[in-house]
C-alpha positions as CSV (number, residue, x, y, z in Angstrom):
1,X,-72.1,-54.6,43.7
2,X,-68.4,-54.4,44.2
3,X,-67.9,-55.1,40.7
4,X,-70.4,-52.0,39.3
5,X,-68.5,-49.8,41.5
6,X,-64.8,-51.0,39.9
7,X,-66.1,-50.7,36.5
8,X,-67.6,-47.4,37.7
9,X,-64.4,-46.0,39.1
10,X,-62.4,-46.9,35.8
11,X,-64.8,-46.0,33.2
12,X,-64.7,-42.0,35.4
13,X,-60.5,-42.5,35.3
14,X,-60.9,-42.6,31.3
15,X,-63.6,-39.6,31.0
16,X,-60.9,-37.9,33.0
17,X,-57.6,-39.0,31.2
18,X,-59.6,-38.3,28.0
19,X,-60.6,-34.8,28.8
20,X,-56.9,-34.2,29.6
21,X,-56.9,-34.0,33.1
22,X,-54.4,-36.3,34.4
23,X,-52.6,-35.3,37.2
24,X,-49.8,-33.1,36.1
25,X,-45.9,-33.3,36.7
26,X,-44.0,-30.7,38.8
27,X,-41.1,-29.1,36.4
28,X,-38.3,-26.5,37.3
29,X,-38.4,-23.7,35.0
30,X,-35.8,-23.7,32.7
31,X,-32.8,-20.3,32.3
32,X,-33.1,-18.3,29.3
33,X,-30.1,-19.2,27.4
34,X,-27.6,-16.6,27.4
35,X,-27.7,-14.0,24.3
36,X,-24.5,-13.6,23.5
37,X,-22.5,-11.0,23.2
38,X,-23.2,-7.2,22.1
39,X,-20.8,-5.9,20.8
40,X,-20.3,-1.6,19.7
41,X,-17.3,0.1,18.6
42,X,-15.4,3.5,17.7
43,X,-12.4,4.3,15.9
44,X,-10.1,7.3,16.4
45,X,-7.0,8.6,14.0
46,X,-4.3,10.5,15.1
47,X,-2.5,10.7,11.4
48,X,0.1,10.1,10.7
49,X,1.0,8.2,14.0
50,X,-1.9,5.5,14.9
51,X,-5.1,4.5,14.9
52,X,-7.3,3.5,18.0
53,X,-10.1,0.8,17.8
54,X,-12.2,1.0,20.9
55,X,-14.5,-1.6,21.6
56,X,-17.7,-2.0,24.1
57,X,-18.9,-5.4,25.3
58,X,-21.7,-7.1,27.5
59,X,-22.9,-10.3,28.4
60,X,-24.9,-12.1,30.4
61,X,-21.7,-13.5,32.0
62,X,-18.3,-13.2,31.8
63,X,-16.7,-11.6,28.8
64,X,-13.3,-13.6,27.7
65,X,-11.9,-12.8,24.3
66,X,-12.5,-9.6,22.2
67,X,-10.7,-9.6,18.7
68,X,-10.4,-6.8,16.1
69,X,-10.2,-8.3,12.5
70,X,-9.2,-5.8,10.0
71,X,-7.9,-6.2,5.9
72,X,-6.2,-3.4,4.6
73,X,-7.5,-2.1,1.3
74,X,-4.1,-3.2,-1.5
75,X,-2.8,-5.0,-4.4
76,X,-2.5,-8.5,-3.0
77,X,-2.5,-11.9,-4.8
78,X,-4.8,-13.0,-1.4
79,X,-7.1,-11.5,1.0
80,X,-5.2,-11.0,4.2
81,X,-7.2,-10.6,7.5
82,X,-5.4,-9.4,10.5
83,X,-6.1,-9.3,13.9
84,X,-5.7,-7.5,17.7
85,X,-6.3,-8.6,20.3
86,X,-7.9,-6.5,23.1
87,X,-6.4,-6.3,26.7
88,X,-9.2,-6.5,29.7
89,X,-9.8,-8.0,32.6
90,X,-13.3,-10.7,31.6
91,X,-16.3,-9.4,32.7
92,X,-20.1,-9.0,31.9
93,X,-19.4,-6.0,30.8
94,X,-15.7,-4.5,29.2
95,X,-14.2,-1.9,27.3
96,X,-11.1,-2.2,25.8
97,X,-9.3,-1.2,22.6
98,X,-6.4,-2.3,20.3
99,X,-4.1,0.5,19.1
100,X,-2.5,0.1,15.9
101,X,0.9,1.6,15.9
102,X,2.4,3.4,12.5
103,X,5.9,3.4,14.0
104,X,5.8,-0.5,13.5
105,X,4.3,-0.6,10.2
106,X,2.8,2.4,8.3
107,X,-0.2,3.5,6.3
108,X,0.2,6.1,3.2
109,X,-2.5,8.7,3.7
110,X,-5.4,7.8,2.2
111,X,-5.6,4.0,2.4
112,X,-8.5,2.4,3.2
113,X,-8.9,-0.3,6.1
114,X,-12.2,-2.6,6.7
115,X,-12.5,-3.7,10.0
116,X,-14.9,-5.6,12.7
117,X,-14.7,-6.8,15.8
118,X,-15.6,-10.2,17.7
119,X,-16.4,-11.4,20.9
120,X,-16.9,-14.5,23.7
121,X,-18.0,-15.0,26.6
122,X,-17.5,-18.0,29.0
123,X,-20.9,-19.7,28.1
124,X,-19.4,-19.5,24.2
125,X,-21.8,-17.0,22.8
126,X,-20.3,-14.8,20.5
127,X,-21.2,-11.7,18.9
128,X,-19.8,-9.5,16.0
129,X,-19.9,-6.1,14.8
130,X,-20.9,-5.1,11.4
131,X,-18.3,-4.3,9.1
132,X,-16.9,-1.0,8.3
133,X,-14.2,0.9,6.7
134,X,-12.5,3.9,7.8
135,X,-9.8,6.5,5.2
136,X,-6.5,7.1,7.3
137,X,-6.6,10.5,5.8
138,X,-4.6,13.6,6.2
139,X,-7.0,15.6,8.0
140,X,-4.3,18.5,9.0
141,X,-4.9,20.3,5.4
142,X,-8.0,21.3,3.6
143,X,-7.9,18.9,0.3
144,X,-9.3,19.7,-3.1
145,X,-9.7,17.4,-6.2
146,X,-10.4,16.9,-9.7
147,X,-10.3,13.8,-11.6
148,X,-9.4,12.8,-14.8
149,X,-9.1,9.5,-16.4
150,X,-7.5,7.4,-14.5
151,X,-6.2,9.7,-12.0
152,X,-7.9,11.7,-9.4
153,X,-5.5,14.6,-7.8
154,X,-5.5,16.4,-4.5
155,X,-4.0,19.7,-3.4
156,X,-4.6,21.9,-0.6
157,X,-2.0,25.0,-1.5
158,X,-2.1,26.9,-4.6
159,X,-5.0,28.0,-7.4
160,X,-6.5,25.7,-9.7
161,X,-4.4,26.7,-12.6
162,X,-1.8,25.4,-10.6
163,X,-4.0,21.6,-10.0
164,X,-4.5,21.6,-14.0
165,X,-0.8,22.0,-14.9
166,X,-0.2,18.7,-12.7
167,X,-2.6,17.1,-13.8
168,X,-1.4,17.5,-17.7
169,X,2.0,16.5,-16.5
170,X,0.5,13.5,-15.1
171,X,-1.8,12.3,-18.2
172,X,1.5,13.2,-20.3
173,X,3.3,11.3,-18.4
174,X,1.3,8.5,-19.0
175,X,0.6,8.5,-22.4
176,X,4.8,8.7,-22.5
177,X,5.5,5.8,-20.7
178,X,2.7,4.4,-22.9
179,X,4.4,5.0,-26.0
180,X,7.9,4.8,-25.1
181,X,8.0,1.9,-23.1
182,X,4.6,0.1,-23.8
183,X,3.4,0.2,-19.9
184,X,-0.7,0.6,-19.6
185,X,-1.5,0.6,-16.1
186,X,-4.4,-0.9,-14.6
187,X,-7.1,0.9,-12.5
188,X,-6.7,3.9,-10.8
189,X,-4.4,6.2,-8.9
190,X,-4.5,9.0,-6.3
191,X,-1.7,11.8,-6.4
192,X,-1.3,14.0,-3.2
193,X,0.2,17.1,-3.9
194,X,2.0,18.2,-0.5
195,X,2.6,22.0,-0.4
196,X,6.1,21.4,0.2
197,X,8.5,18.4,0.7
198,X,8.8,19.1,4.6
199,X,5.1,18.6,4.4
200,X,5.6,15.0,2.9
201,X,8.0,13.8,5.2
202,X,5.8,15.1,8.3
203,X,3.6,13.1,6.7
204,X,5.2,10.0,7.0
205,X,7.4,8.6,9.7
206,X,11.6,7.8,8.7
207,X,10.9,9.4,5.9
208,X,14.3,10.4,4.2
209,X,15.2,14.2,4.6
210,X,16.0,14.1,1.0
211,X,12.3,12.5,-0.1
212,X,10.3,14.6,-2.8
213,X,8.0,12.1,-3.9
214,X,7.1,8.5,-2.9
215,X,5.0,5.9,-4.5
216,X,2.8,3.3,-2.5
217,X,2.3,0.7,-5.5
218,X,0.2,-1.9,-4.0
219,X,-2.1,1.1,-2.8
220,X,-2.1,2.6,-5.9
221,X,-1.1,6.0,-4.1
222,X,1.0,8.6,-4.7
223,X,2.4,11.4,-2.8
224,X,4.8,14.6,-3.7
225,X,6.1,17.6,-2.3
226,X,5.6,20.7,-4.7
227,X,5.4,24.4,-3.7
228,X,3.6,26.6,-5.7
229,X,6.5,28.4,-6.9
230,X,8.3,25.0,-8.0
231,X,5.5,23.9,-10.7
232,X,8.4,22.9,-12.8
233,X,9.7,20.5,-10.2
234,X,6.4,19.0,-9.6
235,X,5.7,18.7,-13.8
236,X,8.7,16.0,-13.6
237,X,7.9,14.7,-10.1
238,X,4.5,13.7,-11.0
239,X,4.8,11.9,-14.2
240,X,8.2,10.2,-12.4
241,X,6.3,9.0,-9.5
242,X,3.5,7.8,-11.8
243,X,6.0,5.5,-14.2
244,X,6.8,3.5,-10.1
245,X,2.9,3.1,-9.9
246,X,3.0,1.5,-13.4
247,X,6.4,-0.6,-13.4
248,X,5.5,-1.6,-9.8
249,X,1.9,-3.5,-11.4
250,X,3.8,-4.8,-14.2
251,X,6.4,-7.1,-12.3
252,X,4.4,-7.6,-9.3
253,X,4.9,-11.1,-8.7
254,X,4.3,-14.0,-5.6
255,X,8.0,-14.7,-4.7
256,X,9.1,-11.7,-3.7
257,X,11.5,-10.6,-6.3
258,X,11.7,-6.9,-7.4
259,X,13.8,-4.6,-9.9
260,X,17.4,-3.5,-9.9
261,X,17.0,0.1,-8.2
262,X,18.8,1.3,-11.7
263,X,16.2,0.1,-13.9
264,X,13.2,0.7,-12.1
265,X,14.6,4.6,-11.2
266,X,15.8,4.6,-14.7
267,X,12.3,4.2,-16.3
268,X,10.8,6.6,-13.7
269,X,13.6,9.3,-15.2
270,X,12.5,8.4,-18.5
271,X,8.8,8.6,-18.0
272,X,9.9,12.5,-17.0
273,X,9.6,13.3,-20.5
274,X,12.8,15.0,-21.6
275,X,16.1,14.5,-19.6
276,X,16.9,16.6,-16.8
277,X,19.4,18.8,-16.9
278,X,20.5,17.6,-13.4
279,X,20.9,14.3,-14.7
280,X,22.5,14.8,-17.6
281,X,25.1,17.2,-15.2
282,X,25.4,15.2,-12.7
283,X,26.0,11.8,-15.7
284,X,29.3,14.4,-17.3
285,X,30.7,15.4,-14.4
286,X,30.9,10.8,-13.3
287,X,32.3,10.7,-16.9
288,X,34.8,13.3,-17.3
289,X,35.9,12.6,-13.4
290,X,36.1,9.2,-13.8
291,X,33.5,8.7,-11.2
292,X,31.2,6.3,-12.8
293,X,29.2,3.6,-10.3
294,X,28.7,0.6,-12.1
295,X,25.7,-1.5,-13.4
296,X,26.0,-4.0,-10.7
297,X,26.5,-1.3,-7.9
298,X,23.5,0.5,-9.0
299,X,21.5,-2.7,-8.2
300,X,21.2,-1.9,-4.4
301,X,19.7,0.9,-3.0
302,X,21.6,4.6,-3.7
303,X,22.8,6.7,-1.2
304,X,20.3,8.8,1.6
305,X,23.2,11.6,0.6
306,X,21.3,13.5,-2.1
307,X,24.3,14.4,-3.7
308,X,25.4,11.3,-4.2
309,X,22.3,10.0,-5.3
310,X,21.6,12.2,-7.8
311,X,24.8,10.3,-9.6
312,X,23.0,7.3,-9.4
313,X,19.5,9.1,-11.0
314,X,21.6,10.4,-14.1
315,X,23.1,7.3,-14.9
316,X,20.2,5.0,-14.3
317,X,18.4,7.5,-16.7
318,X,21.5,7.4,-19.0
319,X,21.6,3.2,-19.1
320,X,17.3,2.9,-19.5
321,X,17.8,5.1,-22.5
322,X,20.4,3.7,-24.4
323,X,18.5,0.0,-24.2
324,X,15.4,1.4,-25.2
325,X,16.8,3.1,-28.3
326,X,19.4,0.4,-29.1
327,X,17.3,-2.7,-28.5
328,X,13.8,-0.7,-28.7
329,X,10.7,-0.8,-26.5
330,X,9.6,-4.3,-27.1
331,X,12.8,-5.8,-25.5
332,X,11.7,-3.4,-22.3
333,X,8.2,-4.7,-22.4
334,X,9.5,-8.2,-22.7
335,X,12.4,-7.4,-19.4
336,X,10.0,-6.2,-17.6
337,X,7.5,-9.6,-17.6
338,X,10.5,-11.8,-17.1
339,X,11.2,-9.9,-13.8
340,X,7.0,-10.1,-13.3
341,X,8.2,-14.1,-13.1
342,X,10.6,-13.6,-10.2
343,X,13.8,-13.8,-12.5
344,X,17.1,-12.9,-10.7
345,X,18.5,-9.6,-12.3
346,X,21.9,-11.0,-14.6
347,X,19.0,-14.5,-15.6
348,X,17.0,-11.7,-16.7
349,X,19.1,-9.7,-18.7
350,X,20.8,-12.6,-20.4
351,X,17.4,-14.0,-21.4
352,X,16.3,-10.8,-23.2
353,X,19.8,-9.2,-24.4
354,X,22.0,-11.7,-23.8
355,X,24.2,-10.0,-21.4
356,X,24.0,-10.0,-18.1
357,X,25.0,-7.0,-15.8
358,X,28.4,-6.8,-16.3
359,X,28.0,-7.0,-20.0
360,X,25.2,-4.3,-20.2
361,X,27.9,-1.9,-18.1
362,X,30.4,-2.5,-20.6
363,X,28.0,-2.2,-23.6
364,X,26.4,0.9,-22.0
365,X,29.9,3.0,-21.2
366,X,30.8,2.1,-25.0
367,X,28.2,3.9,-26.1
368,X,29.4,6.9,-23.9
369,X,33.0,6.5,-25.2
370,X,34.1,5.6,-21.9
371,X,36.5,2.7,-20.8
372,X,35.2,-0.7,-19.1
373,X,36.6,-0.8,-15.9
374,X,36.8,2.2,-14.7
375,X,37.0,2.8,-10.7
376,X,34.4,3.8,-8.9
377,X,34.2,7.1,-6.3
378,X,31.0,8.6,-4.3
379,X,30.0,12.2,-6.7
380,X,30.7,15.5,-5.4
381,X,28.1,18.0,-4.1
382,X,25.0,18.5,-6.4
383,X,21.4,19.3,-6.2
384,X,18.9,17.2,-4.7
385,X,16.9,14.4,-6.4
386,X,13.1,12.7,-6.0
């Protein structure tokens, strides 16, 4: 009997076990795992002095580290990303910003900046914001543009007559740098056309009070100060300004190394079309003075005085021309790529003409009938320059 029952009790175990009904375990509930962090944001522009990224940020705990990762829109041989980081005290929930500063280094208006934010939390979720891009535009005037070619060009004071006469300096002034100097430029260009050239410096910060025109080369940007009743100003500005944006592509290089201010203001003279009479003044009155600044000096940066700067424009014009129609455009073309290589200015010079610096100063006054060696004095009062 005892041993019917045993065998009874176990074969009713297996029904049991087989029909899943063994005894179950007691088990905690597990947490949800955290979800990370969410993550909103809103930008606000104040041009031409800042820009503030705001950010909003919860979590299921603590909020730690909130970034702002932004690439500026440019010529660059890389993709650099940039950061800010936000200031808040961590918590499930936060708002904070980053506020980028133009007085510590400065956008042109129009450039383009992408830009995203991150975040952490103490459990290590993260989260991230989708990517956007924002215009640091000069919303204080009411813009028009047309487009042509290459160029697309904005204006806010005068008719369109007044648009279209710019922009025919500016494809002329192309197709002369073109043809004079062998320069094509690559992509596009945006020229602002500032009612004035008080206008353009309020439109920057430490801009110089002399400034009529500026060229941002890596942002393919352009900006000049024209009034209406100065069209023939801004039909020399333009195409000037343009032949920077070109000569800036041409010997943009990875080390660093740039042009001698004399040749690279010397071409943008040029691309002007015919000479100015300023220059061509201000170039007789250094000659018959005795006033000349040499090559060498004309290397470095020219004077804020825009007096005495406008010596340095008519001469830089004065030397660009005579090696382009002594030793022709080719020669140019070919300076201009060595300096693209990072070459100092006298290795340049010597590899294409075979002089360096001092040699072109003495080449160049001989062909103005002038003297090597003569001493050098600051000009006298003239008119302004770009």
């Amino acid at each position: 009997m005892k041993l019917a029952r045993i065998l009874g009790t176990i074969a009713t175990l297996a029904l049991v076990i087989l029909a899943g009904g063994a005894p179950a375990r007691a088990t905690a509930p597990s947490a949800p795992a955290p979800a990370g962090v969410t993550l909103s944001s809103t930008v606000q522009i104040a041009f031409p002095l800042s820009i503030t990224f705001s950010v909003n940020a919860q979590s299921d705990v603590n909020v730690t580290d909130l970034r702002l990762h932004y690439v500026v829109h440019r010529r660059n041989l890389t993709t650099v990303v940039s950061e800010g980081w936000a200031r808040f005290t961590p918590a499930p929930t936060v708002s904070s910003r980053w506020v980028w500063d133009m007085r510590m280094s400065g956008l042109p208006p129009g450039a383009q900046v992408e830009y995203w934010w991150t975040g952490r939390d103490a459990a290590g979720k993260t989260g991230q914001t989708e990517r956007a891009t924002l215009s640091f535009d000069d919303t204080r005037h009411n813009w028009q543009s047309i487009t042509t070619a290459m160029v697309t060009l904005y204006w806010y004071s005068g008719s369109r007559t007044f648009a279209d006469a710019l922009m025919e300096a500016a494809q002329q002034g192309l197709s002369t740098i073109e043809q004079d100097v062998g320069a094509i430029p690559e992509g596009n260009v945006r020229i602002y056309i500032y009612a004035s050239a008080a206008d353009l410096q309020a439109a920057q910060l430490f801009a110089p009070t002399w400034e009529g025109g500026v060229t941002f080369v890596g942002y393919d940007i352009i900006a000049v100060g024209v009034a209406t009743s100065q069209l023939g100003y801004g039909q020399r500005a333009v195409p000037h300004e343009l032949t920077h944006w070109i000569v800036g592509q041409l010997t943009s290089n990875s080390y660093g190394a740039g042009l001698p201010v004399w040749l690279d203001e010397g071409l943008a003279t040029y691309g002007e079309g015919d000479v100015n009479p300023q220059y061509q003044d201000a170039l007789q009155f250094a000659i018959q003075n005795n006033r000349l600044i040499s090559v060498r000096s004309l290397s470095s940066p020219f004077s804020p005085n825009a007096q005495e700067a406008l010596i340095s424009y008519g001469e830089s014009n004065s030397i660009v021309s005579f090696l382009i129609e002594k030793y022709g455009k080719d020669k140019m073309v070919q300076l201009l790529h060595v300096f693209q290589e990072g070459s100092g200015y006298d290795a340049a010079l010597d590899q294409v003409y075979g002089f360096d610096q001092d040699g072109l100063d003495n080449a160049w006054r001989q062909s103005l009938g002038v003297a090597a060696g003569v001493a050098e004095a600051p000009a006298l009062v003239l008119a302004g320059a770009y």
